[in-house]
C-alpha positions as CSV (number, residue, x, y, z in Angstrom):
1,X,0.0,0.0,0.0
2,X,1.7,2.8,-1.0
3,X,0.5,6.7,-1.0
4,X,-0.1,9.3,1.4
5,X,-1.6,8.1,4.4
6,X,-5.3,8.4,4.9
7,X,-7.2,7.3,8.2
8,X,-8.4,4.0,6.7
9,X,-4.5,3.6,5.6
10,X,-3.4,3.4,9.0
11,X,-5.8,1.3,10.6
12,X,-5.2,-1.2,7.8
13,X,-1.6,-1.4,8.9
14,X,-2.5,-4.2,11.4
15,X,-2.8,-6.0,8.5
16,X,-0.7,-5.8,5.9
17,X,-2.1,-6.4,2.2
18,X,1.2,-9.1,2.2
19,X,-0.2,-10.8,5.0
20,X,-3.8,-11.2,4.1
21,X,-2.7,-12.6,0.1
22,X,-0.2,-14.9,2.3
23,X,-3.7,-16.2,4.1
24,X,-5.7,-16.4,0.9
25,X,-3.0,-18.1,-1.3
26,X,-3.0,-21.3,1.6
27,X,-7.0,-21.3,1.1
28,X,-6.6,-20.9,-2.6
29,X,-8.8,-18.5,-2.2
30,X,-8.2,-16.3,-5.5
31,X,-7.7,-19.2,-7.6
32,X,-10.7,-18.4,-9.9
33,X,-10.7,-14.6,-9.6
34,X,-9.5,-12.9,-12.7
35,X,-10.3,-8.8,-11.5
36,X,-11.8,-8.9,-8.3
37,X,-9.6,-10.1,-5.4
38,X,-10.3,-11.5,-1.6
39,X,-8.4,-8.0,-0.6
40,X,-11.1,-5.8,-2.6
41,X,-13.9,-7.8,-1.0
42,X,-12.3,-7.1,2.2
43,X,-11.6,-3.5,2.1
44,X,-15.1,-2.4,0.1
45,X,-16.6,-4.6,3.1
46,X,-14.7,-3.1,5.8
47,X,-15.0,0.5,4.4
48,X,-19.1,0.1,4.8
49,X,-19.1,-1.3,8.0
50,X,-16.4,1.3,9.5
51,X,-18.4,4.2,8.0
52,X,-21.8,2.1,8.9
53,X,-23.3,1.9,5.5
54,X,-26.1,-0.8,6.0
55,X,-26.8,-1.5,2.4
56,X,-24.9,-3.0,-0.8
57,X,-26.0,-0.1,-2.7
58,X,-24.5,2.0,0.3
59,X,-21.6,0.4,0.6
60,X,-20.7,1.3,-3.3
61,X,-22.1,4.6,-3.3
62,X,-19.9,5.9,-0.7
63,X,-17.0,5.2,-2.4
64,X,-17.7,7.0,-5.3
65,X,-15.2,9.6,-6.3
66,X,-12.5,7.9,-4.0
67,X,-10.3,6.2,-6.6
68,X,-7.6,8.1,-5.5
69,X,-7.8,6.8,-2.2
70,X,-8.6,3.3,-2.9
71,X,-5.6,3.0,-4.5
72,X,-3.7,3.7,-1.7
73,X,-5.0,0.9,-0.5
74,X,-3.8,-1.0,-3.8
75,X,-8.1,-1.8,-4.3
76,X,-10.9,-0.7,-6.1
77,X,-14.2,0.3,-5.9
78,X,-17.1,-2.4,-6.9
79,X,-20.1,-2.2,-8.4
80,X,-23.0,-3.9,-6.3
81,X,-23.4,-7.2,-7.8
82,X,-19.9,-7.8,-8.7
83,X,-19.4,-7.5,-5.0
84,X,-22.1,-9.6,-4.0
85,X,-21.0,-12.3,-6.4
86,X,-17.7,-12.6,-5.2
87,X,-19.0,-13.1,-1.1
88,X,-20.8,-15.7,-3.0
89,X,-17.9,-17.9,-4.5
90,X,-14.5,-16.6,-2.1
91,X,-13.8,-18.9,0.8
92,X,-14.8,-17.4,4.0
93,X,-11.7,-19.3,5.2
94,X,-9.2,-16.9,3.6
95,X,-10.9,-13.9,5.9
96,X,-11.0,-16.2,9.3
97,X,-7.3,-16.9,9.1
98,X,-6.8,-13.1,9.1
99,X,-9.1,-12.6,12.0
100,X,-7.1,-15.1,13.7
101,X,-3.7,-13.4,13.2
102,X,-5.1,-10.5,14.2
103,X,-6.4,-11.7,17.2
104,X,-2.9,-13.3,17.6
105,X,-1.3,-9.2,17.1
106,X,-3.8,-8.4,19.8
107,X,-2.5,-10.8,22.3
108,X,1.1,-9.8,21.9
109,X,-0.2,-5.6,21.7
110,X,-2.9,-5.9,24.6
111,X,-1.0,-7.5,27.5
112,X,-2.4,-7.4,30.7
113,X,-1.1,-8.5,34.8
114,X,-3.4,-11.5,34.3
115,X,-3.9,-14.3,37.2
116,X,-4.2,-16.4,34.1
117,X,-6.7,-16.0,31.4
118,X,-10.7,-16.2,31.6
119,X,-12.4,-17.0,28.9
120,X,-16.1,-16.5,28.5
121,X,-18.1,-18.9,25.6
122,X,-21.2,-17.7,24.3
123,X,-23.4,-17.8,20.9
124,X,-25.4,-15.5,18.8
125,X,-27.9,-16.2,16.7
126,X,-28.4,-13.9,13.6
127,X,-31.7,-14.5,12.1
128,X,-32.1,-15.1,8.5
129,X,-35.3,-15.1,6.8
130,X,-36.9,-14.3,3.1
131,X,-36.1,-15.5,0.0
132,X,-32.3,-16.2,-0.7
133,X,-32.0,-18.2,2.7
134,X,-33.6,-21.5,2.0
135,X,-30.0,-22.9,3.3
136,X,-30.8,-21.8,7.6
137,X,-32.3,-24.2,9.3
138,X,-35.1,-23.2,12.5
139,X,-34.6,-24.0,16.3
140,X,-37.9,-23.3,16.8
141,X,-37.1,-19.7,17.9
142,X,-35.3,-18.2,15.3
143,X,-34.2,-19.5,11.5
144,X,-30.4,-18.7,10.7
145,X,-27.2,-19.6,11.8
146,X,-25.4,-19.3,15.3
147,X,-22.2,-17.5,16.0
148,X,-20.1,-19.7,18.8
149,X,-17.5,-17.0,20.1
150,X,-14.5,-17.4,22.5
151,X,-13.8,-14.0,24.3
152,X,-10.9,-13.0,25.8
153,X,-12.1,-11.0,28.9
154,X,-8.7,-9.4,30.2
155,X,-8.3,-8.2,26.5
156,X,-11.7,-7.7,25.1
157,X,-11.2,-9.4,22.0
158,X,-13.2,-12.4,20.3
159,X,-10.7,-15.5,20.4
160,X,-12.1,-18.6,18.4
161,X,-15.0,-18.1,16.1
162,X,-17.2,-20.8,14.7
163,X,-20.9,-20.9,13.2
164,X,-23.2,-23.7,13.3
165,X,-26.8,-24.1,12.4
166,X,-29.2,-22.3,14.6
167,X,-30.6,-25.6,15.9
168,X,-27.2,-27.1,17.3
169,X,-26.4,-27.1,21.1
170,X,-24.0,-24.8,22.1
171,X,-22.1,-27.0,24.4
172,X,-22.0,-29.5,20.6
173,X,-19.5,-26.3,19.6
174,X,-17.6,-26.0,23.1
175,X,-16.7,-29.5,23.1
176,X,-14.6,-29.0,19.8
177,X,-12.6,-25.8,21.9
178,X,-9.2,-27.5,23.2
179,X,-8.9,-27.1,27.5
180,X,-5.3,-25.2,27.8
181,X,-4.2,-25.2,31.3
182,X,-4.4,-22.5,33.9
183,X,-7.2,-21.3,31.8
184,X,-10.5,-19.9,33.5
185,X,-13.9,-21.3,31.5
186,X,-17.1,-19.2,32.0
187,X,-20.4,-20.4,30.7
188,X,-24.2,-20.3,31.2
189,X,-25.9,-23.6,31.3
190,X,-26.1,-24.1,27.5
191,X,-23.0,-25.5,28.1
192,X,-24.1,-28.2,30.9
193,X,-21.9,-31.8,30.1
194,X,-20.4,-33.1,33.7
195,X,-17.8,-34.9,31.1
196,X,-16.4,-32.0,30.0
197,X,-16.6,-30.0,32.5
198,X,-14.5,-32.8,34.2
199,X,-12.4,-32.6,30.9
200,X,-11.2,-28.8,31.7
201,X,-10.6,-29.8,35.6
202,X,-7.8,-32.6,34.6
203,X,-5.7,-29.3,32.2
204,X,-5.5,-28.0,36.1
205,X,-8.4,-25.4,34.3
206,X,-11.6,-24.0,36.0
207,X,-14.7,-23.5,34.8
208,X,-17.5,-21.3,36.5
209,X,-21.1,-21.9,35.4
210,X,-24.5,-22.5,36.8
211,X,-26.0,-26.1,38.1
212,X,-29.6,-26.6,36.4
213,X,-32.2,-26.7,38.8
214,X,-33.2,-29.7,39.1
215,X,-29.6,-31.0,39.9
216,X,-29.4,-33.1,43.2
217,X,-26.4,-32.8,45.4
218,X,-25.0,-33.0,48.9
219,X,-23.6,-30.1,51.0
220,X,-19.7,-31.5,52.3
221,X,-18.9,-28.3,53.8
222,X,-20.1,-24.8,54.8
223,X,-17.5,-21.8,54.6
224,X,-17.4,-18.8,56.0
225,X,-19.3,-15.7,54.3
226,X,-16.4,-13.2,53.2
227,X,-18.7,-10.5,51.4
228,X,-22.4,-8.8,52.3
229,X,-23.6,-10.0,49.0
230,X,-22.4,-13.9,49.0
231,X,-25.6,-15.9,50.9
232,X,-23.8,-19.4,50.7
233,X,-20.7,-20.6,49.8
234,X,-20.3,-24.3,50.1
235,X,-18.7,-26.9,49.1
236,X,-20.8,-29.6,47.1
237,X,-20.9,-33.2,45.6
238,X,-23.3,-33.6,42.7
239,X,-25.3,-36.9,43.7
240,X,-27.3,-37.5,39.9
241,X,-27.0,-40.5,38.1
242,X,-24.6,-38.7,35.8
243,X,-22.4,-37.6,38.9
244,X,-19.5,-40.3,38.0
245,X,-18.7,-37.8,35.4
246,X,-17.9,-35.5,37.4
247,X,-16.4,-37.2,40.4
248,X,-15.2,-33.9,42.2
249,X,-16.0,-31.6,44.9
250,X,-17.2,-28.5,43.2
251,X,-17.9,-24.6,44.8
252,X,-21.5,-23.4,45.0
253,X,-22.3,-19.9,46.1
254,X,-25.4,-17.8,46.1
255,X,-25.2,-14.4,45.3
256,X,-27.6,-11.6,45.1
257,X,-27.7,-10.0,41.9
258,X,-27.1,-6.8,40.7
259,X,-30.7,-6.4,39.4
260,X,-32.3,-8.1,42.7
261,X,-32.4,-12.0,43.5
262,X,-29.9,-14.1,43.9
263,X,-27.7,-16.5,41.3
264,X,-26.4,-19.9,42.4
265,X,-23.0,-20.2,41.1
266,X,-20.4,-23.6,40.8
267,X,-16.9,-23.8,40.7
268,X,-14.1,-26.2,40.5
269,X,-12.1,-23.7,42.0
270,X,-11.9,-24.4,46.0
271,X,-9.9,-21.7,47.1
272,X,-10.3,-18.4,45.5
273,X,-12.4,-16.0,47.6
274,X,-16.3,-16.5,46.6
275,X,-16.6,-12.9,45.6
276,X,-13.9,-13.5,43.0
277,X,-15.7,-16.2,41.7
278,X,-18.9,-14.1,41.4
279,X,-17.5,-11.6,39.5
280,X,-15.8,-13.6,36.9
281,X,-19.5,-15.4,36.3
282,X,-20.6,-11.5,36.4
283,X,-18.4,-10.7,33.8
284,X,-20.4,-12.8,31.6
285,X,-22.2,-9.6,30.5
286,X,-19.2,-8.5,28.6
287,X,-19.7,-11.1,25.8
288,X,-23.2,-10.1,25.4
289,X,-22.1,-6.6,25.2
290,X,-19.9,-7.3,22.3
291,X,-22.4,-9.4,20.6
292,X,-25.1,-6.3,20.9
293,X,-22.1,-3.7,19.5
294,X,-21.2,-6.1,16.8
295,X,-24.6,-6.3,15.0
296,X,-25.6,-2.7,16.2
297,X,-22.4,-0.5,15.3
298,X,-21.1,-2.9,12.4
299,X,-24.4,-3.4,10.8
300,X,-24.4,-7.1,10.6
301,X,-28.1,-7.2,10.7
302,X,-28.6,-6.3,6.9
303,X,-26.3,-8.6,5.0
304,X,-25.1,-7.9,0.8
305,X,-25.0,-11.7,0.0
306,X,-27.6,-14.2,0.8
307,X,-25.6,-17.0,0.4
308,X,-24.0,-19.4,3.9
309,X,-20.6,-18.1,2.1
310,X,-21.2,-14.5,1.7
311,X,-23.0,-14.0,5.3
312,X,-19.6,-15.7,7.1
313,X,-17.3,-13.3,5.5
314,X,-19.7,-10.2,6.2
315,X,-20.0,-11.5,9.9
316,X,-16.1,-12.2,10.2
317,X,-15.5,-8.8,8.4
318,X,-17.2,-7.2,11.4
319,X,-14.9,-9.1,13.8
320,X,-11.9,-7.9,11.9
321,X,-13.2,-4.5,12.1
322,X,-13.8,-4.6,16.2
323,X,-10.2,-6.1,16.4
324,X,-8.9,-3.1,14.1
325,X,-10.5,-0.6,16.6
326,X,-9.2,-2.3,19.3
327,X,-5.9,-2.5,18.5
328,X,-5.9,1.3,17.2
329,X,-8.1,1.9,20.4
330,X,-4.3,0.2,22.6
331,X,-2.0,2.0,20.0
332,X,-3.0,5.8,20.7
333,X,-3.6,4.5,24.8
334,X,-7.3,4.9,25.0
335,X,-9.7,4.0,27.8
336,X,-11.8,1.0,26.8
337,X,-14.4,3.2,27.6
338,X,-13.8,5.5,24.4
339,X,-14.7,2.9,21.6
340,X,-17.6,4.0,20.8
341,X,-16.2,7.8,20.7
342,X,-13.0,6.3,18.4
343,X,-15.9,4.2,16.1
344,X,-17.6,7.5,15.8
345,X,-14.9,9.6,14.9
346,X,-13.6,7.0,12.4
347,X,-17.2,6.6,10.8
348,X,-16.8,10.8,10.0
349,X,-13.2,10.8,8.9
350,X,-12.4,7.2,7.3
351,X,-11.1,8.6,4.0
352,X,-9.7,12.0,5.4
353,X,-6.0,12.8,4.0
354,X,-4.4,12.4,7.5
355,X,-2.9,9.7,9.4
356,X,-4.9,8.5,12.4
357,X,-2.9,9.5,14.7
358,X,-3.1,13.6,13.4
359,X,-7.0,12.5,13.4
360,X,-7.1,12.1,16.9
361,X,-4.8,14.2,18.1
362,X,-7.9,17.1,17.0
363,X,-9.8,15.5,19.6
364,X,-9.2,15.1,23.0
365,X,-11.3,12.1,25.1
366,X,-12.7,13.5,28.6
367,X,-14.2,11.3,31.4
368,X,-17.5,13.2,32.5
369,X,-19.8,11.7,35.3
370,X,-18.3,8.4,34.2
371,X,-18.7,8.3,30.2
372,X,-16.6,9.0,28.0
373,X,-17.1,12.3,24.9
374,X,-15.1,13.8,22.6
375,X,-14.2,17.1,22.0
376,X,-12.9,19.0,19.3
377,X,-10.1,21.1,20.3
């Protein structure tokens, strides 16, 4: 990429055009193509969802009159169904393997003091319906496909990434993730199996979750309340049928909730304080956060392609695009709290002739009664 920088020029210098073609050559990803490239899909892609275009038409409008700038970014702009074609017939697989070295950049940019890493496992479901999407499948609830994410909590970045039909089990996805050790597993109960929980106890892992209600066990031991808001904290021994699974004293506190209530929470872990093990299960919220800023600020609610091929990339696209901010969000040493602000900013100024870091220098990111704004100064 060569030219004079522009905003979307330096945020695409986590990832370099060299590395991405690297990626798509493995996948043979651009075996076919004979104009349009995995690269333009990618930064015609990118540039909607940065500058939050919601359609195709959108998307190719926008770009209108920025050949110039485009070409800075050795790419082009597309007309509509050219671009919708080509989701249709390049690999999604070419775009994942970039998501996952960026992801791999984050980890080595964002480092944290971490009492090893906690990772939280969720799903989204992103609905799919009309004509064009004869290829979801229904759980009843929704039709469409499921997102399966591993996030990073310490760093706030998606880690592993896999879809599945909307009417698969999340814990059929979790299974396939690989225990690490000293690793710290948080999950709702869509992910109840006593064999793998067991699984991520012998990598010297734990795992915080919920038992379902109607799970029988034995109170071994009664500990000491440390906190106001823990009710219980015990040690247990599930006594089900399916207990030799899980042949292992486990953690069960009761806390009161945030909201009211209380939440009845297990652990492996026997000897962290109970209101450290609360908050990690708290935490939880984080991943549905990310899920709800995903699909609201990156517009992956209104999709150009209609085929399984095309809404992968447009959904992993969005990924790479949170990972981008992120990682510009660490460079310039902003508060988490100020992604929303950068997003904003970057949405008004994506093709400005200016490096980034000129771009924010014109605004200045103040904490006010505990949100963040920006300011032009």
């Amino acid at each position: 990429m060569k030219g004079n920088d522009t905003v979307f020029f330096g945020i695409m210098k986590f990832l370099p055009k060299e590395k991405f073609d690297f990626f798509v050559k493995q996948q043979n990803g651009d075996k076919w193509a004979k104009k349009i490239t995995s690269w333009d899909i990618l930064i015609n892609v990118l540039s909607g969802q940065l500058s939050g275009e919601l359609t195709l038409r959108g998307i190719t409008d926008s770009q209108y009159g920025l050949k110039k700038e485009l070409a800075q970014l050795s790419s082009v702009s597309l007309p509509r169904s050219s671009l919708s074609d080509a989701c249709n017939n390049r690999p999604y697989n070419s775009f994942l393997e970039a998501l996952n070295y960026l992801i791999r950049v984050s980890h080595r940019k964002i480092r944290r003091d971490l009492k090893g890493v906690i990772k939280i496992l969720d799903s989204t479901p992103i609905q799919l319906r009309g004509v064009g999407y004869d290829w979801t499948k229904s759980n009843y609830r929704i039709q469409g496909i499921k997102t399966h994410v591993v996030f990073y909590l310490e760093q706030s970045i998606p880690g592993d990434i896999t879809f599945s039909d909307a009417n698969v089990n999340d814990i059929e996805e979790g299974k396939k993730i690989t225990s690490l050790e000293n690793t710290t597993y948080c999950f709702d109960r869509a992910y109840y199996d006593f064999r793998w929980w067991a699984a991520i106890a012998s990598k010297r892992s734990r795992f915080v979750t919920r038992l379902k209600s109607n799970t029988p066990y034995k109170v071994l031991k009664r500990n000491s309340k440390t906190h106001s808001d823990i009710k219980h904290d015990w040690v247990i021994e599930v006594v089900s049928k399916k207990s030799g699974k899980l042949n292992m004293p486990l953690r069960h506190i009761k806390v009161k909730r945030d909201t009211g209530g209380y939440v009845e929470i297990i652990s492996n872990d026997l000897e962290s304080p109970a209101e450290e093990i609360a908050a990690i299960y708290r935490a939880r919220w984080k991943i549905e956060l990310f899920f709800k800023w995903i699909k609201g600020k990156l517009k992956i609610k209104h999709f150009i392609s209609k085929s399984e091929n095309g809404v992968k990339i447009q959904i992993i696209i969005a990924m790479i695009a949170y990972v981008l901010l992120r990682l510009t969000q660490e460079k310039y040493k902003l508060s988490k709290s100020t992604l929303s602000s950068l997003t904003r900013i970057i949405k008004r100024h994506l093709y400005a002739s200016k490096s980034i870091g000129r771009l924010l220098n014109k605004f200045k990111i103040l904490q006010h009664k505990g949100t963040a704004r920006e300011v032009m100064i």
